[in-house]
Every structure is written in structure tokens, then in C-alpha cells.
C-alpha positions, 0 to 999 in steps of 0.5 A: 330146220331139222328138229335138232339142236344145231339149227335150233341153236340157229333160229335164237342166234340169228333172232338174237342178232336182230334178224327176221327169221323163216324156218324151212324145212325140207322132206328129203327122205322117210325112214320108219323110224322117224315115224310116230303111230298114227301120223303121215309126215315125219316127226322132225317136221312137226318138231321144227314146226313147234319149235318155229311156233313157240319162236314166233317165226314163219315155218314152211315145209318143202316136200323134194323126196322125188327130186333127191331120189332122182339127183343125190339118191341116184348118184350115190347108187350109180357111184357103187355101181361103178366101182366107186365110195361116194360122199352124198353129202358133197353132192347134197349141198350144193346141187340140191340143198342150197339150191333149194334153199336159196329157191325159196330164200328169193320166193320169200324175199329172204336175203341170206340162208342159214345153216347148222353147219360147223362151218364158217366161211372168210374171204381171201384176196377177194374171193370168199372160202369155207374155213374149219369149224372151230370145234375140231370134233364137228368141223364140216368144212369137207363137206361144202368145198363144192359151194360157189361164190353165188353161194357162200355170199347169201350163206350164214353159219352162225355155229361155225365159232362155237362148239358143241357143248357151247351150243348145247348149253345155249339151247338149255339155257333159253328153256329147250331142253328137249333139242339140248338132249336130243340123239344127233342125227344119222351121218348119211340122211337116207341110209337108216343101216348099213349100205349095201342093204340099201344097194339091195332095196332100191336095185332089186337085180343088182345080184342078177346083174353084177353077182359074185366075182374074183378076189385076186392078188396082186399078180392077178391070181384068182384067191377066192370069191365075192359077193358082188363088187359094189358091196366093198370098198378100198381099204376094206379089212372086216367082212371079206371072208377069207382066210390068207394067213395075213390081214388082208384089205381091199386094195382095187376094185375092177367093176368092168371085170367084176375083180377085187384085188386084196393085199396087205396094209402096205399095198394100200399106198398111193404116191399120186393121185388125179382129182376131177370135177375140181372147184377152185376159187382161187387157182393162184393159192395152189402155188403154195408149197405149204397145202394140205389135202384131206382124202375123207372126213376126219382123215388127217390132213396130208402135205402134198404138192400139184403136178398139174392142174387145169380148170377140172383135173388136178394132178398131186403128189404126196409128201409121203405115200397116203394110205386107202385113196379111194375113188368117189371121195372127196379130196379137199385142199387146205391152207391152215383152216382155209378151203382152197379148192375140192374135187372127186377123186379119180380111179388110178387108170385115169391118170394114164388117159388124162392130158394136160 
């Protein structure tokens, strides 16, 4: 429970189908801003405690801000540190917030566990999957390719066939009219402004150790100077200061010699691309001819086909060149609405070292 509308709208549907319901609440994170004067927890907290008293519910509060600081917190950091843009809600999910989760679900004697994501989850020749949102515009099914069959067979999301002014609706109409028109949450739970603020809080030396370096081009010609590699990202146009006489974006990131290579739009294009860390619950459906892959959150998805796979690397290949694939994200696999399977995507060079 967050305080918000969504998993609010969670707590009266389950309630409604003649669930017993416990709310927990995890700290992950402090911001300031989710401070009121005088009061040591955030208010989301005592919110979702309100909410779970005026319900007639249990609620427990899990304090886990020293755990997400050393697993989602310090990946996220280390990932810019290697040249990489990563999704710290893929990490989240599963290594952390469903491991919590199901933890205190079994301390509790909780059978299932239940989320606010727009998300459902369907099962396909025996095996179960994450399927899309209903609501196209909240659709979170990106976010969770990482959930196992351990996980998805204890996991209800009770929103993931409504939208979001079904849901909002729902919670006006049983008197809630406070969560109904309450500011939705921040996308990334931990960064309150931009990134690489963040970079500077929580590694102090990070100009010391990494400083500026080289924009080059294509052939490898030094054009200017940066700031710093992990303060930009592949695709990036706005805030490069420098003036090439045409829009220049990020095309490559060279953590080992402190480079980035700027190009035109064009330059962006990838025919191929290797995915590591793959989770895929059912290799038999990458025979198919008619997936999809996403390569970030709201991108379109693009038909492609497998080269290669095996039970961690996978090798594709686009139907027509795709633009900003960009090392750290997540490359999500679909068939139809259907998550076939996930992995992180790697940088270029790998795919010259890696053998199937």
C-alpha cells in the first residue's frame, strides 16, 4: 500500500470479492518532499495506515531503506557507472519488492500478494505470463518480465482490466475522494529531480574520479568536451552544449576511455542487438516469426526475429533498423499482449566476444 489511488482501489476490490486483506507498506526510500512539519515517517505511510483503518483491515509498515540502498540504489548507481541507462523498476520487482512481499505474505500466512500494477497475468501451454494492461496509457507489463513462475502463481493484479478513470471513479464512488484526486507518484521512487543530481549526492567524487572527457565522432576525432560520461545517455540531443552545425545526439558511450561518440539521428540505427540476463518462460514461443520486442517503456513495439538464444544470451535482429537501443534498458519480448520472456540489453562489443 502506497497512499495512492491505485493500490487503494486494490484494498476495496479484493474486499469486495471476499478476500481477507492485509496492507503492508514498505519504506524504501525518504524524500523531504514526502515529509509534513513535525513528523518522522513519510506521510504516505500514515496515509495507507488511514486508509487500512477506515477499511478495517490490518496494516503493517517494512522499514527495508538500508537493503534497497545496498541492491536497487547501488545497481542503479553502478549501471551509470559503466556506461550504462538502467530501469531500477526491473531490478525493484523482483530482487526486492516481491521478494519482500511474498516474505511477509508467508509470515503472515497470506496466500497471495496483491499489487496496484496495470498488469495481468494469463497462462499459456502450461506456463504462466505477464499480459498488457488493458489501459493502453498505464500498461506496466515492461516493468515485470523479471517475475518467475514462483512469483506470478501467488501474484493478483486486480487493476490490470480497468483503466484509470474506471478506478478513479471506483474509489470516488466508495467515499475516497482524496486518493480519486491525489498527484500520482514520481516514475523512478528514489530520484526526486533529475539523475545526475543524484549521481553527485550519493558519489561525492564522481567528477574526481570520472571528470570531463571527449566528444568525438565517428571517425574518432575529438569535436569538444563533456562533462562526465555517465551524466548522458544514447539518444541524447538537449544539454550537450555544442554546436556542430546539425542536431547532434549520443550515439556511443566509452566509459573505459571516458568518450562519447555524437552523430546525426541516422547514426542512432542498430540492425542487431544481444540480450543478457534473459528470463524466458517458455523458449518454445521464440520460434515464432510474429514477436514483438520493446526496447524501453512506451516505445512501440518492433517485429524482429532470433538469431540465437541460449539459457541467458539472446541474439536479434530487427525487421527494420530501430533506433537509441541503448545498453541497461530492458528489451521486453511480446506476442500480442503476452510477455514471452525479458532481458537487459547489452553494449555493441559484446556481441563480438559472446559465443553461442
Amino acid at each position: 500500500m502506497s497512499g495512492g489511488v491505485d493500490s487503494s482501489a486494490v484494498c476495496m476490490l479484493l474486499q469486495e470479492q471476499g478476500y481477507e486483506v492485509i496492507g503492508l507498506t514498505m519504506r524504501m526510500w525518504d524524500i523531504p518532499a514526502q515529509f509534513r512539519a513535525g513528523s518522522d515517517e513519510p506521510a504516505f505511510i500514515g496515509e495507507a495506515r488511514e486508509l487500512a483503518h477506515r477499511l478495517g483491515i490490518q496494516h503493517h509498515t517494512l522499514d527495508v531503506r538500508e537493503e534497497f540502498r545496498k541492491t536497487v540504489v547501488a545497481d542503479f548507481i553502478d549501471e551509470y557507472l559503466n556506461g550504462h541507462t538502467p530501469n531500477p523498476c526491473v531490478m525493484c520487482n523482483l530482487y526486492f519488492k516481491w521478494h519482500y512481499l511474498l516474505e511477509e505474505a508467508d509470515r503472515l500466512g497470506c496466500d497471495r500478494v496483491a499489487t496496484g500494477h496495470y498488469a495481468r497475468i494469463v497462462e499459456m501451454n502450461g506456463k504462466l505470463h505477464i499480459a498488457k494492461g488493458l489501459d493502453p496509457l498505464k500498461d506496466q507489463s515492461y516493468f515485470l518480465w523479471r517475475l518467475g513462475q514462483k512469483e506470478l502463481s501467488r501474484t493478483l493484479f486486480p487493476l490490470g482490466a480497468m483503466n484509470k478513470e474506471e478506478i478513479k471513479e471506483y474509489v470516488l464512488q466508495k467515499g475516497f475522494r482524496e486518493k480519486a484526486e491525489k498527484k500520482e507518484s514520481m516514475e523512478v521512487c528514489f530520484i526526486e529531480k533529475d539523475y545526475r543530481d543524484f549521481l553527485k549526492t550519493h558519489v561525492p567524487d564522481i567528477d574526481e574520479r570520472i571528470g570531463a572527457g571527449s566528444f568525438v565522432d565517428l571517425q574518432g576525432k575529438k569535436i569538444g568536451q563533456h562533462k562526465g560520461f555517465p551524466y548522458y545517455t544514447i539518444g541524447q540531443r538537449k544539454g550537450l552544449e555544442i554546436a556542430l552545425g546539425y542536431p547532434a545526439f549520443v550515439v556511443k558511450i566509452n566509459p573505459q576511455k571516458n568518450t562519447i561518440r555524437l552523430g546525426r539521428k541516422e547514426e542512432l540505427e542498430s540492425s542487431r542487438m544481444l540480450i543478457r540476463d534473459c528470463r524466458i518462460p517458455d523458449p518454445s514461443l521464440l520460434e515464432r516469426d510474429d514477436l514483438l520486442v520493446r526496447i524501453r517503456y512506451r516505445s512501440t513495439p518492433l517485429p524482429f526475429r532470433i538469431l540465437k538464444h541460449d539459457d541467458t544470451h539472446l541474439l536479434a535482429e530487427f525487421i527494420s533498423p530501430a533506433s537509441a537501443v541503448t545498453p541497461g534498458q530492458s528489451a521486453v519480448i511480446y506476442l500480442d499482449d503476452i510477455v514471452v520472456g525479458g532481458g537487459i540489453i547489452s553494449d555493441p562489443t559484446e556481441m563480438k566476444k559472446y559465443k553461442f
